[in-house]
MARMIKE-190465 format. One record per residue: residue in three letters; x, z, y of N, C-alpha, C, O in turn. Coordinates in Angstrom, 2 decimals. Each point is the difference from the previous one (the first is absolute). Example, Ala and Ser with C-alpha at 12.3 -4.5 7.8 and 13.67 -1.06 7.14 Angstrom:
2
<'ALA' <13.19 7.80 -5.69> <-0.89 0.00 1.19> <0.90 0.00 1.20> <1.04 0.66 -0.02>>
<'SER' <-1.39 -1.38 1.07> <0.82 0.06 1.19> <-0.77 0.73 1.09> <0.51 0.17 1.11>>
This chain:
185
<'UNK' <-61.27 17.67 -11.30> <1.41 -0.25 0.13> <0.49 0.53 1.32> <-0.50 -0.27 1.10>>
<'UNK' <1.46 0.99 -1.30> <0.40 0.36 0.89> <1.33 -0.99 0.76> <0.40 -1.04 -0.50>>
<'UNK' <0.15 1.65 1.81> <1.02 -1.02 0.89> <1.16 0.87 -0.10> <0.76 0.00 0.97>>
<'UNK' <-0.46 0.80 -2.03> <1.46 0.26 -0.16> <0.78 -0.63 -0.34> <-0.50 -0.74 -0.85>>
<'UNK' <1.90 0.44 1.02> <1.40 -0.86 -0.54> <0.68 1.00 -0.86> <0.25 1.19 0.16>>
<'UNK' <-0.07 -1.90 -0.96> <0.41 0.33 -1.14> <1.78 -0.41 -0.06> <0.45 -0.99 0.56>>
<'UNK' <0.21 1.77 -1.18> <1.69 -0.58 -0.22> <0.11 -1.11 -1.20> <-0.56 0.21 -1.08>>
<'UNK' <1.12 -1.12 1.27> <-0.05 -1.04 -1.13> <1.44 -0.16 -0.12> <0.55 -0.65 0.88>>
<'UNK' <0.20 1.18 -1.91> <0.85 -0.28 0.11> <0.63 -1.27 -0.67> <1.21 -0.24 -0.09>>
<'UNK' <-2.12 -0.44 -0.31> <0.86 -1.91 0.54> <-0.07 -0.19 0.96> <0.98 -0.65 0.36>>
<'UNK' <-1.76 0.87 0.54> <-0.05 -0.95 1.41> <1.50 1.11 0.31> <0.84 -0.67 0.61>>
<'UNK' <-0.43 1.82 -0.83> <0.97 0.48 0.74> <1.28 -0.29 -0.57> <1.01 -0.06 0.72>>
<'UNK' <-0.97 -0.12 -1.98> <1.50 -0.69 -0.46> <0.02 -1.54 0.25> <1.12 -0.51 0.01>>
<'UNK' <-2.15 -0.26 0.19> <0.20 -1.51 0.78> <0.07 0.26 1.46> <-0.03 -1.03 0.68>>
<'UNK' <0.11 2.29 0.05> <0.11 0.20 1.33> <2.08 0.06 -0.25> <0.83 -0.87 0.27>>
<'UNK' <-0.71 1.70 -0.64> <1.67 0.08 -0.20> <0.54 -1.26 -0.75> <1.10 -0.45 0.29>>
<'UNK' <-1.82 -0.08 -1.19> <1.12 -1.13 -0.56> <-0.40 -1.20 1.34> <0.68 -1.03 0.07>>
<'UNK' <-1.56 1.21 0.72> <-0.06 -0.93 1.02> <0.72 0.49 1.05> <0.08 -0.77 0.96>>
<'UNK' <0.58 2.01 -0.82> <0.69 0.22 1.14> <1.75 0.37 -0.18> <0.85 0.22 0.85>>
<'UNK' <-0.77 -0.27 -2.15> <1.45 -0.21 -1.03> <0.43 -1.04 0.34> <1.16 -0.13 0.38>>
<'UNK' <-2.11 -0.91 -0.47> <0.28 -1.21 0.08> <0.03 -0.79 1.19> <0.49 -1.13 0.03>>
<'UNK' <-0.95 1.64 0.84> <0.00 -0.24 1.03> <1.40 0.57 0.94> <0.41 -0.44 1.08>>
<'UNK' <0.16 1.63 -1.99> <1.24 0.48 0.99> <1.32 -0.45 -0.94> <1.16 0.29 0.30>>
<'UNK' <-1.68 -1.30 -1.84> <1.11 -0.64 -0.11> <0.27 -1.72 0.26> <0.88 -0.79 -0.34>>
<'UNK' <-2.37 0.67 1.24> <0.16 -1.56 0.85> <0.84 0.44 1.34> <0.73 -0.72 0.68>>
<'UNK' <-0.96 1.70 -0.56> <0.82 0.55 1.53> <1.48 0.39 -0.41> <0.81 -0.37 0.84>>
<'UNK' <-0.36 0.91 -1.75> <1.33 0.34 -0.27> <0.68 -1.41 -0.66> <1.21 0.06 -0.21>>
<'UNK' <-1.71 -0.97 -0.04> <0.37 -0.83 -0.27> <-0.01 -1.35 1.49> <0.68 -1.03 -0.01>>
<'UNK' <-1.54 1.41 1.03> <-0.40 -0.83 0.67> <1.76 0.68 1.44> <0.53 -0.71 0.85>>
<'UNK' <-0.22 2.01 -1.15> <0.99 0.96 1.14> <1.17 -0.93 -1.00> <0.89 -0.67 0.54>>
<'UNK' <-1.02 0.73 -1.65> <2.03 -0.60 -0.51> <-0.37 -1.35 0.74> <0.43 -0.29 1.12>>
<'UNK' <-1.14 -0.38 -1.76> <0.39 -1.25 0.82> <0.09 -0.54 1.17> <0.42 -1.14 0.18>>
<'UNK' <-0.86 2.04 0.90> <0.42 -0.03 1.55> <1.52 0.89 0.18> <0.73 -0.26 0.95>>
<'UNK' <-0.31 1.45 -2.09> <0.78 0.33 0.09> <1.16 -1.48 -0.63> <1.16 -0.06 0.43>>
<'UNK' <-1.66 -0.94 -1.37> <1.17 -0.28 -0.38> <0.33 -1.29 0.99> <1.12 -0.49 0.09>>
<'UNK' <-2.50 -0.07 0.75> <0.36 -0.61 1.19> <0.93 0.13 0.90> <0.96 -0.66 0.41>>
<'UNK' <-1.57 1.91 -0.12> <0.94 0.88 1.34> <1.54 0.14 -0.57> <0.95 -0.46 0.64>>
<'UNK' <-0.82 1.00 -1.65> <1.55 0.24 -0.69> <0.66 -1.61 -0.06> <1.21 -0.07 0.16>>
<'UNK' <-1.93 -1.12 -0.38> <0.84 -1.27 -0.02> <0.13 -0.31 1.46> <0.99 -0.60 0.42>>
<'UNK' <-1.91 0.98 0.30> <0.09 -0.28 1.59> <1.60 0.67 0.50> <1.03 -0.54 0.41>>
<'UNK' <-1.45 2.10 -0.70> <1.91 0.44 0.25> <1.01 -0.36 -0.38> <1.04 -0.21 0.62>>
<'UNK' <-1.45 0.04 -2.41> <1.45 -0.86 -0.22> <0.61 -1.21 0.40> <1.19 -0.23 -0.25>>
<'UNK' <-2.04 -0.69 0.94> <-0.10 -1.41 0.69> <1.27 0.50 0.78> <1.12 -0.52 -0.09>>
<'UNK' <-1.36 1.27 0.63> <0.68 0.65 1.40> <1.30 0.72 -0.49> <1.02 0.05 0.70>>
<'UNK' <-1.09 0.35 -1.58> <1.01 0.91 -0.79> <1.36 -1.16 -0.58> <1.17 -0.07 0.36>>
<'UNK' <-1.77 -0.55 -1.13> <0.66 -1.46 0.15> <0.52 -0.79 1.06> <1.15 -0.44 -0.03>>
<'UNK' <-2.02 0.20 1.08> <0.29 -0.55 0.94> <1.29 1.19 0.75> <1.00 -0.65 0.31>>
<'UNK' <-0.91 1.60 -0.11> <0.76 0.57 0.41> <1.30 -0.09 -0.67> <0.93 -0.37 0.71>>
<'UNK' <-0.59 0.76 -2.48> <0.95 -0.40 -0.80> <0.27 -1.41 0.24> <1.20 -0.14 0.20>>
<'UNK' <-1.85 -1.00 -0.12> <1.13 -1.49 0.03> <0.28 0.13 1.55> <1.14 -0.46 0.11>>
<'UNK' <-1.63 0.88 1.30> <0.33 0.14 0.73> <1.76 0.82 0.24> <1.11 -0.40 0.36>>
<'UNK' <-1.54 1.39 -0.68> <1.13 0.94 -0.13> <1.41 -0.24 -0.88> <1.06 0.48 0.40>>
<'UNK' <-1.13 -1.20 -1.51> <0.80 -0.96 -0.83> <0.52 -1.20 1.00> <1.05 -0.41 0.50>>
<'UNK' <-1.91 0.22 -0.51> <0.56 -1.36 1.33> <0.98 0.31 0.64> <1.17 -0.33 -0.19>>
<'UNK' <-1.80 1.23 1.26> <0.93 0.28 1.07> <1.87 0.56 -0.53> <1.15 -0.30 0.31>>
<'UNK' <-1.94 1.39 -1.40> <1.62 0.75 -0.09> <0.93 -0.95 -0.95> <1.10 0.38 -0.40>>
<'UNK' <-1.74 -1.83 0.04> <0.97 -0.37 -0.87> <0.65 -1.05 1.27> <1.22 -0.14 -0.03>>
<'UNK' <-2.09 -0.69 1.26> <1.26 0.24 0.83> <1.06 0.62 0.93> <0.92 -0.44 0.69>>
<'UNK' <-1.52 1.89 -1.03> <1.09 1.05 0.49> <0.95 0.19 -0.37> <1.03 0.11 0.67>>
<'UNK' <-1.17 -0.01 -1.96> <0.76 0.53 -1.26> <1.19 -1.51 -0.32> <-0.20 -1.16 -0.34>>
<'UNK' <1.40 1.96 0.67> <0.90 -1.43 -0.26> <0.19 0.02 -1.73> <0.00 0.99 -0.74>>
<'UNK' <0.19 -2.69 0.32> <-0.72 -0.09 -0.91> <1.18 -0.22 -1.24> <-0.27 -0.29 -1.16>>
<'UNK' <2.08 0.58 1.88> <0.90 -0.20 -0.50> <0.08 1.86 -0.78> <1.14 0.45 0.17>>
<'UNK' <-1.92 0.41 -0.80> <0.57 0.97 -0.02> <0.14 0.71 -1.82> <0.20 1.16 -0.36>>
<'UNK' <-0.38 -2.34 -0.38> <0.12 0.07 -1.05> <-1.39 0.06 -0.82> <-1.10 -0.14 0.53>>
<'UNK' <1.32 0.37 -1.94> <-1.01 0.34 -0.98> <0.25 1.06 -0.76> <1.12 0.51 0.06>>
<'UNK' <-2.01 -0.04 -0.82> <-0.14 1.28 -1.42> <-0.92 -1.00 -0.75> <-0.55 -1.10 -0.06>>
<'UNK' <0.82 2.35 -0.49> <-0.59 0.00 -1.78> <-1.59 0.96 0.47> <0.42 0.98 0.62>>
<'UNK' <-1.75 -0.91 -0.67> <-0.99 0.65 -0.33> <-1.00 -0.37 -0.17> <-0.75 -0.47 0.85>>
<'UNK' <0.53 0.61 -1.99> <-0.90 -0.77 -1.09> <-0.05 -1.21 -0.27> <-0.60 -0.33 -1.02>>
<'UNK' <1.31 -0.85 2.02> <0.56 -1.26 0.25> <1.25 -0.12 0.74> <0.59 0.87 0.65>>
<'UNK' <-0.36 -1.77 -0.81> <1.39 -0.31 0.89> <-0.60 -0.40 1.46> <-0.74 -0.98 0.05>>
<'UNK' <1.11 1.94 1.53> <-0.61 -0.59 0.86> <0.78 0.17 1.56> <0.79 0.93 0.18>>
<'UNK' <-1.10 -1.95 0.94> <0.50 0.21 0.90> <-0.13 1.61 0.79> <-1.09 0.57 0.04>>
<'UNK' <1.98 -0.13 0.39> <0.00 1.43 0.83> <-1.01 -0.06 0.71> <-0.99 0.72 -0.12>>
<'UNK' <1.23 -2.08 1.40> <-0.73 -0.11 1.11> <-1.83 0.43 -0.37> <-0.75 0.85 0.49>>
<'UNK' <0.58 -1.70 -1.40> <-1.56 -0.31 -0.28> <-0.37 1.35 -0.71> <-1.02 0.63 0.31>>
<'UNK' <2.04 -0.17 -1.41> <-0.64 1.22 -0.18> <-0.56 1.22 0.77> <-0.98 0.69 -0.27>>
<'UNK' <1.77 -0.61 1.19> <-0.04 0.96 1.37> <-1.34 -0.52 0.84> <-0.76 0.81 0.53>>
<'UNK' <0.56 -2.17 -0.47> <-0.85 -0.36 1.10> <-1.64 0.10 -1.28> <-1.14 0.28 0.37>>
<'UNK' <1.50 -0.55 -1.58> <-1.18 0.47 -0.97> <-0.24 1.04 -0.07> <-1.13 0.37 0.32>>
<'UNK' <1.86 0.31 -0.67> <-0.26 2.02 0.18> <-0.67 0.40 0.95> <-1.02 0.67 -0.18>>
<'UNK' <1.53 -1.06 1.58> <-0.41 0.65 1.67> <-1.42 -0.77 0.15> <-0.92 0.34 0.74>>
<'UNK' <0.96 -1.40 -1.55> <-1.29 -0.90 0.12> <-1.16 0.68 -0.65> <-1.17 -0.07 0.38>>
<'UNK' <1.47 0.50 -1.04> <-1.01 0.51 -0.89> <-0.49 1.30 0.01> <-1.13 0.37 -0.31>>
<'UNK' <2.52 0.59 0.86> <-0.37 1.07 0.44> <-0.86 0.18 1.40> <-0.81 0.91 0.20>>
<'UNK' <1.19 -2.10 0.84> <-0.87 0.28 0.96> <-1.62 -0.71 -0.46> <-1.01 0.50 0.50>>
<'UNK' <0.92 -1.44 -1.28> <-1.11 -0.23 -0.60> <-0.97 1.47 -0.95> <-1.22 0.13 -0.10>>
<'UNK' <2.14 0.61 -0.36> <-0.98 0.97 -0.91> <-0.28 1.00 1.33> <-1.08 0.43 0.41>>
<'UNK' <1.95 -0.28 -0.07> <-0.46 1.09 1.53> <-1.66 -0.57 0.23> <-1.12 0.46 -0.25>>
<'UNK' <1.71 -1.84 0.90> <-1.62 -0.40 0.72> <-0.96 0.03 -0.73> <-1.06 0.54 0.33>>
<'UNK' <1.30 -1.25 -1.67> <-1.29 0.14 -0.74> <-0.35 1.26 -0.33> <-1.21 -0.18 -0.18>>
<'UNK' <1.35 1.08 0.02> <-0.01 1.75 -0.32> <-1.12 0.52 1.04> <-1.20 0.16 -0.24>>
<'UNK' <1.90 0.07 1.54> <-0.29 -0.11 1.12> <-1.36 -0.05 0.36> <-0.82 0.90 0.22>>
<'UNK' <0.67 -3.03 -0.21> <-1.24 -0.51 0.36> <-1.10 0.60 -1.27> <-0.98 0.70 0.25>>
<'UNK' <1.32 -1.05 -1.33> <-0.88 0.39 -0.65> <-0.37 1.45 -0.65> <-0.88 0.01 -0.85>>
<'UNK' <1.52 1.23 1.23> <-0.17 0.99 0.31> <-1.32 0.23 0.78> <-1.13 0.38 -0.31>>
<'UNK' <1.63 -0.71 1.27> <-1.13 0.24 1.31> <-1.13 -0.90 -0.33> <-1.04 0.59 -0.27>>
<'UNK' <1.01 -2.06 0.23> <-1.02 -0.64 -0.06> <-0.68 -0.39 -1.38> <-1.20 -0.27 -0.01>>
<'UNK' <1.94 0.23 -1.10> <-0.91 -0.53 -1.02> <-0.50 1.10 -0.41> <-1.22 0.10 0.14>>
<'UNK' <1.98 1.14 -0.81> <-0.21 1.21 -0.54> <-0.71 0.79 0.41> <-0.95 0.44 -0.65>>
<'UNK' <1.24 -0.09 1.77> <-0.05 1.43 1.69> <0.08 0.79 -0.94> <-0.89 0.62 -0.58>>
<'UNK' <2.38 -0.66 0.38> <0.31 1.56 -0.62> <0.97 1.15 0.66> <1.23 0.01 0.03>>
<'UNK' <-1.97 0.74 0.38> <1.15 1.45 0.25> <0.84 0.63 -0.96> <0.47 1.12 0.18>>
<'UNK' <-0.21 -2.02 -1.51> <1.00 1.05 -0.87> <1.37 -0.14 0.73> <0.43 -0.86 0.77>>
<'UNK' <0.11 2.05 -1.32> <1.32 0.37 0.03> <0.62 -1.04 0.59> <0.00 -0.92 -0.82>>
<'UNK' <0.60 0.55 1.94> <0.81 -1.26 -0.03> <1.61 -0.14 -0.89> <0.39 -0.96 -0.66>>
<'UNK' <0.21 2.06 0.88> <1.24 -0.24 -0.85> <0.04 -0.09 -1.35> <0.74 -0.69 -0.69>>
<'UNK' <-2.14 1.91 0.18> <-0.42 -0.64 -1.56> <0.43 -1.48 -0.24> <0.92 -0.62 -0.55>>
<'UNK' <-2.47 0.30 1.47> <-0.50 -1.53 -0.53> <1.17 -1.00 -0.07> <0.28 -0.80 -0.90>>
<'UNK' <0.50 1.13 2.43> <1.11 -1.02 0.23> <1.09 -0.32 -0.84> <0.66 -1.04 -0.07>>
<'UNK' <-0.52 2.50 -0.79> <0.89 -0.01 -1.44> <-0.29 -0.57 -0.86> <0.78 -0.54 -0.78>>
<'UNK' <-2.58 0.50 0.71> <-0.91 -0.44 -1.55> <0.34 -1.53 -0.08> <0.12 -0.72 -0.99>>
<'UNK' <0.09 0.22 3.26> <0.08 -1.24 -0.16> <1.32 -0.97 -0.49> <0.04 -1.14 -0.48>>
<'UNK' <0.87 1.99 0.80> <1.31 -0.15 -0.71> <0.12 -0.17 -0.90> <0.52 -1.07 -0.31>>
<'UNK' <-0.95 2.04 -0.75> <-0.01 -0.41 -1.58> <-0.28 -0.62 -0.42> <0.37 -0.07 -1.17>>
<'UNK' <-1.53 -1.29 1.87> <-0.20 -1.06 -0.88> <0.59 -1.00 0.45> <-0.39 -1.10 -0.40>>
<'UNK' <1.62 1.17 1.46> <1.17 -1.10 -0.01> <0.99 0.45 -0.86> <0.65 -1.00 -0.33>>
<'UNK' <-0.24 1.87 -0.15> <0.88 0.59 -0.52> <0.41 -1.10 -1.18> <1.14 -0.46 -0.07>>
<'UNK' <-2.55 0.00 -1.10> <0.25 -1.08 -0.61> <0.04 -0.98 0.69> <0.85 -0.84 -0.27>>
<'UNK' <-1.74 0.64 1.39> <-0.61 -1.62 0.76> <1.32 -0.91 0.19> <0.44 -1.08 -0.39>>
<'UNK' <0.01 2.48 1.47> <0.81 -0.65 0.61> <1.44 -0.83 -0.72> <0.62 -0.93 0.51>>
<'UNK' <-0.40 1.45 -1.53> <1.46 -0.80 -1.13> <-1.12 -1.04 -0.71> <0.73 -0.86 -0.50>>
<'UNK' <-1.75 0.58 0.28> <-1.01 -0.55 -0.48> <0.12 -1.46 0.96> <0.18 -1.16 -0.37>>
<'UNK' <-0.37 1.81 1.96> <0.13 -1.52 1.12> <1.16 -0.12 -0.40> <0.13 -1.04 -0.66>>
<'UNK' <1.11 1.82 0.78> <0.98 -0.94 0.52> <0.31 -0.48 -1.31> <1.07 -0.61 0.03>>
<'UNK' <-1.52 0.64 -1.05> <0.14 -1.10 -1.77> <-0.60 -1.05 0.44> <0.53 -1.11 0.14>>
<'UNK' <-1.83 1.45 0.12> <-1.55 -0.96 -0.14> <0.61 -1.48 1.27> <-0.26 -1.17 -0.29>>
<'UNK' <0.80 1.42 1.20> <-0.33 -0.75 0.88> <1.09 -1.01 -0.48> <-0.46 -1.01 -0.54>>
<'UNK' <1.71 1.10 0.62> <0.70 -0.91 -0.47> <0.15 -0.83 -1.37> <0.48 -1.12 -0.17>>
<'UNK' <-1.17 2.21 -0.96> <-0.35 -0.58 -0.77> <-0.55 -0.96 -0.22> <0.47 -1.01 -0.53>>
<'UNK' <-1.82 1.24 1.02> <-1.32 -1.03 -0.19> <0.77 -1.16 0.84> <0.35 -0.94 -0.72>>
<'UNK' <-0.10 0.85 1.72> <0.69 -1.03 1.10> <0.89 -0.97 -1.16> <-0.17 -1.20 -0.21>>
<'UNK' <0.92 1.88 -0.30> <0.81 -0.80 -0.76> <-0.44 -1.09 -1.01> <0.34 -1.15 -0.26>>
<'UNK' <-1.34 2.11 -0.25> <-1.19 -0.61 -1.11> <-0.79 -1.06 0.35> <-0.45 -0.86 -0.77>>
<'UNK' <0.28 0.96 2.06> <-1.01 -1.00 0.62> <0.99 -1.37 0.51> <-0.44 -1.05 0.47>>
<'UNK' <1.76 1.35 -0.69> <0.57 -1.37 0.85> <0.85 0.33 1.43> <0.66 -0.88 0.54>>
<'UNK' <-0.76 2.24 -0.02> <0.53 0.75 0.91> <-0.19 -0.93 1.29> <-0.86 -0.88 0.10>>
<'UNK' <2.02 1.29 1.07> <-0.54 -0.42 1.49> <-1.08 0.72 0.29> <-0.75 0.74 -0.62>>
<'UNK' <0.86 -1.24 1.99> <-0.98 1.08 0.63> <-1.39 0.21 -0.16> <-0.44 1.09 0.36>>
<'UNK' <-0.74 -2.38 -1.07> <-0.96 0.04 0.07> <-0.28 0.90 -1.38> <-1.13 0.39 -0.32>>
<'UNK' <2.60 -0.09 -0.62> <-0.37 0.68 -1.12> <0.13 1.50 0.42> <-0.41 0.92 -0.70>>
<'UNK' <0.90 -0.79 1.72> <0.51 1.06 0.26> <-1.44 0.75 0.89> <-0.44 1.15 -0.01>>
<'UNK' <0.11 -2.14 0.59> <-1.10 0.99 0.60> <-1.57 0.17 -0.79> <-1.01 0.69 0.15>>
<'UNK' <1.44 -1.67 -0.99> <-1.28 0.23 -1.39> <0.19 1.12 -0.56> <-0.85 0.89 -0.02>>
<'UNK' <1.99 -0.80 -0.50> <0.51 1.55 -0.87> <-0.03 0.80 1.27> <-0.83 0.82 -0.39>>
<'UNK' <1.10 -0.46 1.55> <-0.06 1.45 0.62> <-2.34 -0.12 0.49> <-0.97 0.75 -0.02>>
<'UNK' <1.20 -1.71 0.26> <-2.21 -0.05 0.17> <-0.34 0.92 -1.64> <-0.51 1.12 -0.02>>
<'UNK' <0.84 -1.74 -0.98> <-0.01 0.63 -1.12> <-0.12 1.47 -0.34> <-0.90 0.79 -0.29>>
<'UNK' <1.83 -0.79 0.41> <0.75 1.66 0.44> <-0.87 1.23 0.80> <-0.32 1.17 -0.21>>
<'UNK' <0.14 -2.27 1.32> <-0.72 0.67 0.99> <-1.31 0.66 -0.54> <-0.20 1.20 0.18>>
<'UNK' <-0.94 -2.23 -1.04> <-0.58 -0.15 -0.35> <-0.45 1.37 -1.13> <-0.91 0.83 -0.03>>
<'UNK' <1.67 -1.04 -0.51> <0.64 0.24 -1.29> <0.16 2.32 0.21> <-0.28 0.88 -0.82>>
<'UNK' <0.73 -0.82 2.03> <0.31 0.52 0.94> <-1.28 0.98 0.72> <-0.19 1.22 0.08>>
<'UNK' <-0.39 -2.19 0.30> <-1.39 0.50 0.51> <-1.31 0.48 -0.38> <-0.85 0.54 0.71>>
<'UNK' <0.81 -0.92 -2.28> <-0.99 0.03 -0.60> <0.44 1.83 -1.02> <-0.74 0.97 -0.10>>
<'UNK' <1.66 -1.07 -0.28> <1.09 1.35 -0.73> <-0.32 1.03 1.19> <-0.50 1.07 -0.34>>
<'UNK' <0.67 -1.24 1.31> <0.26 1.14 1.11> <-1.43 0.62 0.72> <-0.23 1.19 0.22>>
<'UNK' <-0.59 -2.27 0.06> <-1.44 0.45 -0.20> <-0.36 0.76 -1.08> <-0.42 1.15 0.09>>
<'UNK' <0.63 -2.00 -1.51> <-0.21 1.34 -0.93> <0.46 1.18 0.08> <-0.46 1.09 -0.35>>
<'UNK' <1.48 -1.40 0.86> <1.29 1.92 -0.18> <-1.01 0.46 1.30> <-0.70 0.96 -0.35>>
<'UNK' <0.49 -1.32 1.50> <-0.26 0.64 1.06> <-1.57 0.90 -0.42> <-0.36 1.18 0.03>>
<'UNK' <-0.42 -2.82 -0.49> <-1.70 0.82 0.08> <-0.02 0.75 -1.21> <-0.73 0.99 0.09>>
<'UNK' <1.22 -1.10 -1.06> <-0.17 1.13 -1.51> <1.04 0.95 0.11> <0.10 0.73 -0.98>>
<'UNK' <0.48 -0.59 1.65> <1.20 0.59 -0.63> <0.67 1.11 1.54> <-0.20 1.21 -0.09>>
<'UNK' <0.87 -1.70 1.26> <-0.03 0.36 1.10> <-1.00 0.59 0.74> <0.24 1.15 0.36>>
<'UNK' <-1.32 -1.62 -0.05> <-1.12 0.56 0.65> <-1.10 0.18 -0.83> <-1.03 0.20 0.63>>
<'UNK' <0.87 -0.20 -2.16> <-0.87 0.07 -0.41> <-1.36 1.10 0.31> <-1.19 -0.29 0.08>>
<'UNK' <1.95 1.83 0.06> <-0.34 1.64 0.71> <-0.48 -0.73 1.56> <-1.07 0.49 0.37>>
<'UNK' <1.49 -1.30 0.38> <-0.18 0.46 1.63> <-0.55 -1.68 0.65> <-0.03 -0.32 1.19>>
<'UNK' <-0.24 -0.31 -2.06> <-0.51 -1.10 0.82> <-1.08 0.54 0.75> <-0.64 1.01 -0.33>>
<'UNK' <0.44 -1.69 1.33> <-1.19 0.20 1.22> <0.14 1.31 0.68> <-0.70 0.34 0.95>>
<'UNK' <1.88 0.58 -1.62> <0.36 0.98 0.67> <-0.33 0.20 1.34> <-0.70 0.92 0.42>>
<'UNK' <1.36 -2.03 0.41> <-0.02 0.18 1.41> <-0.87 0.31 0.89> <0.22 0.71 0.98>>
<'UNK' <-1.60 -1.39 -1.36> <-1.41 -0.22 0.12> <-0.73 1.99 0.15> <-0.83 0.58 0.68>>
<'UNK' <1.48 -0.34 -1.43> <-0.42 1.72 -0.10> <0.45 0.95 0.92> <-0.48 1.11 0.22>>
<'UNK' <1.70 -1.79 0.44> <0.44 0.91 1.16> <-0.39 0.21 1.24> <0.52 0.86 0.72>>
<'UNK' <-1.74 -1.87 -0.25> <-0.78 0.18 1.38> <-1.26 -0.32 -0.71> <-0.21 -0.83 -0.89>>
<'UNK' <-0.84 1.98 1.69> <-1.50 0.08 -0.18> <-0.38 -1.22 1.01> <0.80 -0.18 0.92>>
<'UNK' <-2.01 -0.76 -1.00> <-0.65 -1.15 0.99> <0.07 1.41 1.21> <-0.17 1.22 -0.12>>
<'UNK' <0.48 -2.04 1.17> <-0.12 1.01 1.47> <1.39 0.43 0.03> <0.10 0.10 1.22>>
<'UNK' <0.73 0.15 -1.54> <1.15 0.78 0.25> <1.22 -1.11 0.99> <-0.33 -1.18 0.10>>
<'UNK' <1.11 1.44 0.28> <1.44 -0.81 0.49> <0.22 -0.32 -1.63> <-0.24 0.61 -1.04>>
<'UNK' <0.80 -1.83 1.36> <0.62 -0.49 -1.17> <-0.81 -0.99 -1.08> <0.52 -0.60 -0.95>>
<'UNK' <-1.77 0.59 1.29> <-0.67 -0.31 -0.61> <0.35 -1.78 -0.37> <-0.73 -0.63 -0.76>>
């Protein structure tokens, strides 16, 4: 008998279905730090929108009428919901651009891609929130159940649009633009 090795090819297709499987415990093991990290920003993303609402609704004098869109609603609050939300999608975009994703795509692309999925959202909040409030018995503790809701509601939709759909081509992008050793690293 001789001490040659021989190719076996079971031991080599249980080498790949063991290392298949092994890079779909890891692609599965990156979303869920990605979907950590993405609720971590939106924490903040939120926190910035009721902040920002706050303030401009006591800026905003509150005698300046109502419309008609998609509900019947005060001027003031609509304005301080809009600016609220717009400075909320900025940040969340932003933070999680850079940190959950590290993606170098296109920014004005993406920033458009991110638009489009308020396009419904957003006539969606301003139904959803007063609605549900009403449903529940209204006042304020209904009121901040239905916008947590929302939020919610909100956060989980936009992760999807972002990781399948927005960055699907360029996640970890960023990671590729400095070699270990370089500035920037």
């Amino acid at each position: 008998m001789s001490n040659e090795v021989y190719f076996d090819p079971a031991v080599a297709l249980a080498q790949l279905d063991a290392e298949e499987e092994k890079a779909q415990k890891k692609a599965k093991r990156r979303t869920l730090w990605q979907a950590i990290k993405y609720a971590c920003c939106t924490i903040s993303a939120g926190i910035v929108q009721i902040v920002s609402f706050s303030i401009l609704t006591l800026c905003i004098p509150e005698n300046i009428g109502s419309f008609h869109f998609i509900i019947e609603q005060k001027t003031d609050e609509f304005i301080a919901t809009t600016i609220g939300l717009a400075l909320s999608i900025i940040w969340n975009f932003t933070i999680n651009r850079k940190f959950t994703f590290k993606s170098v795509a296109n920014v004005p692309r993406s920033m458009f891609l991110a638009f489009l999925f308020y396009v419904p959202f957003y006539p969606f909040q301003i139904w959803y929130v007063p609605t549900v409030s009403d449903a529940i018995g209204g006042g304020d503790l209904a009121e901040i159940l239905a916008t947590a809701t929302v939020m919610l509601i909100n956060g989980v939709l936009e992760f999807c649009w972002q990781k399948f759909f927005i960055y699907r081509n360029s996640q970890d992008s960023a990671l590729e633009k400095y070699k270990v050793g370089e500035i920037g690293e």
